[in-house]
C-alpha positions as CSV (number, residue, x, y, z in Angstrom):
1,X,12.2,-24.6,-18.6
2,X,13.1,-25.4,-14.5
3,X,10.7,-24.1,-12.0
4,X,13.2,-22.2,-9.6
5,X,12.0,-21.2,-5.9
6,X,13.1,-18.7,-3.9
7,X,14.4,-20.0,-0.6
8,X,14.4,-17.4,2.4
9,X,14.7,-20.3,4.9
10,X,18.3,-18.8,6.4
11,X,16.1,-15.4,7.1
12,X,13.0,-16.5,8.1
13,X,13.1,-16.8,12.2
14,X,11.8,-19.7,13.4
15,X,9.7,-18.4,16.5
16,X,8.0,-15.5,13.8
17,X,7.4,-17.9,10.6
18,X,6.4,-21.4,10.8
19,X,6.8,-22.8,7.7
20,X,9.1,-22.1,4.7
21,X,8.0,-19.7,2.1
22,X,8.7,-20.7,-1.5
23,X,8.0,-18.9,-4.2
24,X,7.4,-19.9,-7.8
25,X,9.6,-18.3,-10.8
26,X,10.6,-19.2,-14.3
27,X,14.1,-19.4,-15.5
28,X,15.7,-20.6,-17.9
29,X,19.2,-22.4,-17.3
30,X,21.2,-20.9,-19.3
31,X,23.4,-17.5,-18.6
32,X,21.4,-14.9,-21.1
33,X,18.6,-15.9,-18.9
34,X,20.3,-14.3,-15.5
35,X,21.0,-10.8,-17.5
36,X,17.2,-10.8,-18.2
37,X,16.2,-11.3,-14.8
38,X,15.1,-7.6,-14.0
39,X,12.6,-7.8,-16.8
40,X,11.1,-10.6,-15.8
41,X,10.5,-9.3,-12.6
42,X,7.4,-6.7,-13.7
43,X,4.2,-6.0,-11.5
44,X,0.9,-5.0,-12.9
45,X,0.5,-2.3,-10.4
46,X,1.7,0.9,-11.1
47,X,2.8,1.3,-7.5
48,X,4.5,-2.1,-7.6
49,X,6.1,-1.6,-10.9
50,X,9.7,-2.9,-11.1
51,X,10.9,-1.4,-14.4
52,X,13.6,-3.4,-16.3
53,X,17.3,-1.8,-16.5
54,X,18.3,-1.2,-20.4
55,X,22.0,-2.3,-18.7
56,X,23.2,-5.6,-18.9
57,X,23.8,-7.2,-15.0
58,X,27.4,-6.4,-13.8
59,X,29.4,-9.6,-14.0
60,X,31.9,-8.9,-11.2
61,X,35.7,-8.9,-12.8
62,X,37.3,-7.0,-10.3
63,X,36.1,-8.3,-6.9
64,X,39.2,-8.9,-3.8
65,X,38.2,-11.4,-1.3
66,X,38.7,-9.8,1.9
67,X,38.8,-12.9,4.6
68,X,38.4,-16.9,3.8
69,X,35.8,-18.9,5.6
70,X,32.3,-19.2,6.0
71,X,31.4,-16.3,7.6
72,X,27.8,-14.5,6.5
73,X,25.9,-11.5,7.1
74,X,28.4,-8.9,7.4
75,X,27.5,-5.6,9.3
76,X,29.6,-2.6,9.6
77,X,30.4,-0.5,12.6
78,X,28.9,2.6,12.3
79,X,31.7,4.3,13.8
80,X,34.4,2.8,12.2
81,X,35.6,-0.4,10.0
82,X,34.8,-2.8,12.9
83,X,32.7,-5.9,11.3
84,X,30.6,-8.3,13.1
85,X,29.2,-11.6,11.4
86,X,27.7,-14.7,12.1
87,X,28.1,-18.3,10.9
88,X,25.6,-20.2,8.5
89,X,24.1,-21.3,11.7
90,X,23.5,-18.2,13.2
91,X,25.1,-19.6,16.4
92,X,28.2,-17.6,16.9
93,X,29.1,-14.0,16.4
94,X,32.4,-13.2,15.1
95,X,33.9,-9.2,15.4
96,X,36.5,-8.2,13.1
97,X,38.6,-4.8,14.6
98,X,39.6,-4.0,10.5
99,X,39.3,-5.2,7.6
100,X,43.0,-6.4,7.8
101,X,42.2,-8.1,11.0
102,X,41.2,-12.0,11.2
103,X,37.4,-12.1,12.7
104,X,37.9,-13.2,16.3
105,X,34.8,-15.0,18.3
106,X,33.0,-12.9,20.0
107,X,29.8,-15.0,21.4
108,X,28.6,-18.7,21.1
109,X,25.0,-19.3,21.4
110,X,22.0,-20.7,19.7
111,X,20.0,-18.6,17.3
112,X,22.6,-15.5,18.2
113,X,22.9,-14.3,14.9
114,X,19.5,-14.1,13.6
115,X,18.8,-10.2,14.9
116,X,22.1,-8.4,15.3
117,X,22.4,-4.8,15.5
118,X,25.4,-1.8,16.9
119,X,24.8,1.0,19.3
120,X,25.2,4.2,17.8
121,X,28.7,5.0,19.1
122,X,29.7,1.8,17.9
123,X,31.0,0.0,21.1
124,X,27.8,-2.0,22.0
125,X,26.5,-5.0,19.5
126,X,22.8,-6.0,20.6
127,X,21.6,-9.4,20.3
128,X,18.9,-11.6,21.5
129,X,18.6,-14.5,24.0
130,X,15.7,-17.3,24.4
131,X,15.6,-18.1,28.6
132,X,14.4,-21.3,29.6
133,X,11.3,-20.1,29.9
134,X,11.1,-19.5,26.3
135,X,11.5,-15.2,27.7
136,X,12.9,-13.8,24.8
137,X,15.9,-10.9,25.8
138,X,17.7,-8.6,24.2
139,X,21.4,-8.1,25.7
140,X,24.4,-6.6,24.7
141,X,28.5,-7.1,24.9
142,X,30.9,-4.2,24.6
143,X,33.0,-5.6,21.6
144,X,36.0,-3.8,23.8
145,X,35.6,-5.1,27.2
146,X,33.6,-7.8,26.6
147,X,30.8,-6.6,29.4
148,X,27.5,-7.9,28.8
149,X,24.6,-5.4,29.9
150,X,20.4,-7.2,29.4
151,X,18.0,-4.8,28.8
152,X,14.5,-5.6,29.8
153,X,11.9,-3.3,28.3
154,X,12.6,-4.1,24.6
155,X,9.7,-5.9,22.7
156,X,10.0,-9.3,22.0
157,X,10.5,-8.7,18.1
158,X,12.5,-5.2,17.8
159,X,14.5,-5.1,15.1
160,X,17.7,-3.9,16.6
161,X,19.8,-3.1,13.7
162,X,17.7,0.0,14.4
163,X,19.4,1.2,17.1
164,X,22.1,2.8,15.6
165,X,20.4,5.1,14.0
166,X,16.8,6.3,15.9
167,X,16.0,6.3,18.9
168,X,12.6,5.3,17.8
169,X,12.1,1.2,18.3
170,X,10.8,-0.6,15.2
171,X,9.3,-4.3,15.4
172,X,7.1,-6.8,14.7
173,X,4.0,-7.0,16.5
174,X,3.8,-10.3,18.6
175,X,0.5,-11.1,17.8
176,X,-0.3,-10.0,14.4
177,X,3.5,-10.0,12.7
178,X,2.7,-6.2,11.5
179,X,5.7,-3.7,11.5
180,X,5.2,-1.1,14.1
181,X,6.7,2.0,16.1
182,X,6.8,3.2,19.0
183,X,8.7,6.3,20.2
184,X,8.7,7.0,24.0
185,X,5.0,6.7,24.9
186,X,4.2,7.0,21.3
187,X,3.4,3.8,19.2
188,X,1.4,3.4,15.4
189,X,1.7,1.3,12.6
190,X,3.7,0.8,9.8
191,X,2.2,-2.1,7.7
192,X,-1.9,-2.0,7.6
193,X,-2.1,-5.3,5.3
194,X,-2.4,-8.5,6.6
195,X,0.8,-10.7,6.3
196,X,3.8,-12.5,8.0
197,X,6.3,-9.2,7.9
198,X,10.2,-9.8,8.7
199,X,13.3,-8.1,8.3
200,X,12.9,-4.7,8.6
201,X,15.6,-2.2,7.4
202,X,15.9,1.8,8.7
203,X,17.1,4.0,6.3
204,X,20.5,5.8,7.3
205,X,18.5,9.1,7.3
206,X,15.4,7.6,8.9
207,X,12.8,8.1,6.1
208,X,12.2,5.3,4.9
209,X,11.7,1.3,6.1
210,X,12.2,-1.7,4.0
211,X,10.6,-4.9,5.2
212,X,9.4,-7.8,4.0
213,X,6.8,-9.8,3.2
214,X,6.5,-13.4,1.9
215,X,9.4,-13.0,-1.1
216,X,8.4,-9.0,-1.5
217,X,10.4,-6.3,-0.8
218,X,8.3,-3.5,0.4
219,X,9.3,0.2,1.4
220,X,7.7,2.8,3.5
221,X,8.1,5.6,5.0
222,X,8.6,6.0,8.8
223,X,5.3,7.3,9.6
224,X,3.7,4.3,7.9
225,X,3.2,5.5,4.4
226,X,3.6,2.9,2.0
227,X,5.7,4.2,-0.9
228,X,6.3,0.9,-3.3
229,X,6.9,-2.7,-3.8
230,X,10.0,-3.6,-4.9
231,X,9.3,-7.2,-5.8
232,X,10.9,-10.5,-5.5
233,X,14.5,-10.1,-3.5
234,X,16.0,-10.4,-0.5
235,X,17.4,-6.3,0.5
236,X,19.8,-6.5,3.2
237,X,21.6,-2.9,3.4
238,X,21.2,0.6,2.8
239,X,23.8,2.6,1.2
240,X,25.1,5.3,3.4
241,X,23.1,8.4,2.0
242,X,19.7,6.4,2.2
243,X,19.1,6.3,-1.9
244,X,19.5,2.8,-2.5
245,X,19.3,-0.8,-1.1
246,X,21.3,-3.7,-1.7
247,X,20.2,-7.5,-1.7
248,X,20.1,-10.9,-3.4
249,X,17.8,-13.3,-4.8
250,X,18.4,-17.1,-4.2
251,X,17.5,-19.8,-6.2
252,X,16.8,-23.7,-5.5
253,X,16.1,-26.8,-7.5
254,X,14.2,-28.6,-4.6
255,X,13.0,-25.4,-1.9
256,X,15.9,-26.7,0.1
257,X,19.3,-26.7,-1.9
258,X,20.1,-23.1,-2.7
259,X,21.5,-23.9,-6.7
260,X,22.5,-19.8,-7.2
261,X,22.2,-17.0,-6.1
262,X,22.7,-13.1,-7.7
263,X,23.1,-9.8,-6.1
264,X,20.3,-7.3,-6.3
265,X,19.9,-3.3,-6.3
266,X,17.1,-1.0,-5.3
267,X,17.3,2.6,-6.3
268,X,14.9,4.4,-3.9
269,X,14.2,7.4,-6.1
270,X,13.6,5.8,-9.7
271,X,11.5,2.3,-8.5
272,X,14.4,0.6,-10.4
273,X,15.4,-3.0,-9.2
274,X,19.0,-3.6,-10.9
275,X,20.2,-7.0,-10.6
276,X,23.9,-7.0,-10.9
277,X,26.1,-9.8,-10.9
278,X,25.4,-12.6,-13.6
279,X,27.9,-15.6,-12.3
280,X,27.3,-19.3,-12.4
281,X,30.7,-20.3,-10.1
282,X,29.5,-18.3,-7.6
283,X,26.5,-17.6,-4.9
284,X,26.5,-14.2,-4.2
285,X,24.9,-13.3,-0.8
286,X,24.2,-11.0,2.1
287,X,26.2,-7.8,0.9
288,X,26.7,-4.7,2.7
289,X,27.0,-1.3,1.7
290,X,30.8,-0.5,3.1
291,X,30.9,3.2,1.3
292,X,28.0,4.5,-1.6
293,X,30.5,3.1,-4.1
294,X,31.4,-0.3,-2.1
295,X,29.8,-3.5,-1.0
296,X,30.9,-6.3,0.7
297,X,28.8,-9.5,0.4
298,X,29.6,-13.3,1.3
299,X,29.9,-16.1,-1.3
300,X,28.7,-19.7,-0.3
301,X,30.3,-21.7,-3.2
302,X,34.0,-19.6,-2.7
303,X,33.7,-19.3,0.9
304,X,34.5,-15.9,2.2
305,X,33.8,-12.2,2.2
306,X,34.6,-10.2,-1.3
307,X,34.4,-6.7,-2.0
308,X,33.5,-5.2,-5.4
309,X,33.0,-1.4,-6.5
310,X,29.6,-0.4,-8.5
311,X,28.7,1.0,-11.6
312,X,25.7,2.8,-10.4
């Protein structure tokens, strides 16, 4: 039997977490041991519980790559099929008009594609900027005219995927790395537990927060109520009516070497973590919802994006 770690390293920012978080799980090699992975991912807590899927992982058959190259983290215009993504070293932003349009560069700058996020009529995408006084901003570039606006009452850790779709500002607390709100003059907490948070996901309908917390996937609601733990995972989407999230779950020999990776799904209302995709020629990463029915997710052994349908 291998000891396999999860490795968050390409997630974890390096001005919020200071050292690598690895977490400790049995596997065995073998591919009967991937299409048991969701029952080997119980918690004691009935509040925690992840309860196993009776279906065996999807093993993707019909999947059409989209676009070659390494391009990662995918995130859909609101508005339309406009995609921005980022390279593996989150230092250029690429924007693709459609799907049937090559990804042209957009922005070249270090650390640009660790906190991404559209405007809610879809012409703006936010990013972030470190000064040389270490000032951290948030800007933005109309992915039309290429105007860049810098916006100076932000917190230093919003998450501004967020924007598109409250006008409530979610982040991390400076300080204490807790999730909180703040809406006009308004501000209270999401997370009450101690803990390095990151990576917080709003719900299309705005009930609900997914964030993490060391290899965990937590949800919540938006007024802070804390609903369940999902587990070990990586979530990195919501579907478009807000009933499940989509992510992965990486996997390395050495905490540094990612050796697979499979994709993972979160149904909201049962508690149910699914994984999905058994494959051993492929790492599976960073999907998207595109539709309720569609995702789009990146492959690091195949290099490029892929889309595939699900059998929820």
């Amino acid at each position: 039997m291998k000891r396999i770690f999860t490795h968050l390293s390409l997630i974890l920012l390096p001005a919020l977490i200071k050292s690598q978080t690895d977490v400790a799980t049995s596997r065995l090699n073998d591919k009967s041991s991937k299409e048991q992975f969701a029952s080997e991912l119980v918690k004691k807590d009935h509040k925690s519980c992840i309860h196993a899927s009776p279906v065996k992982p999807i093993v993707p058959d019909n999947v059409k790559k989209i676009i070659q190259g390494e391009f990662t983290q995918p995130l859909f215009n609101p508005q339309g099929e406009g995609v921005i993504y980022t390279n593996a070293k989150g230092d250029a932003l690429y924007y693709q008009k459609t799907i049937n349009h090559t990804p042209a560069i957009l922005l070249e700058k270090s650390g640009v594609g660790n906190n991404i996020g559209w405007s809610k009529d879809g012409d703006l995408i936010y990013y972030k900027e470190k000064t040389k006084d270490y000032r951290i901003i948030v800007k933005s570039m109309n992915v039309n005219t290429k105007e860049i606006k810098e916006y100076q009452n932000y917190p230093r850790h919003i998450e501004l995927r967020s924007l598109s779709i409250s006008d409530t500002i979610y982040y991390l607390n400076e300080y204490t790395l807790a999730v909180e709100a703040k809406w006009k003059d308004k501000t209270w907490p999401i997370t009450t537990e101690k803990g390095n948070y990151y990576k917080i996901l709003i719900s299309p309908n705005n009930k609900y927060i997914a964030v993490h917390r060391s290899a965990d996937v937590l949800l919540f609601s938006t007024d802070g109520q804390f609903i369940r733990n999902f587990g070990r995972g990586i979530a990195t989407s919501w579907s478009p009516d807000s009933n499940y999230l989509i992510g992965f779950m990486d996997e390395s020999s050495d905490g540094h070497t990612i050796t697979g990776s499979e994709l993972l799904m979160f149904d909201i209302n049962k508690g149910i973590t699914r994984q999905i995709t058994a494959t051993e020629n492929a790492f599976e990463m960073w999907p998207v919802f595109k539709s309720n029915n569609e995702i789009l997710y990146t492959d690091d052994i195949n290099r490029g994006l892929f889309s595939m349908y699900l059998n929820k």
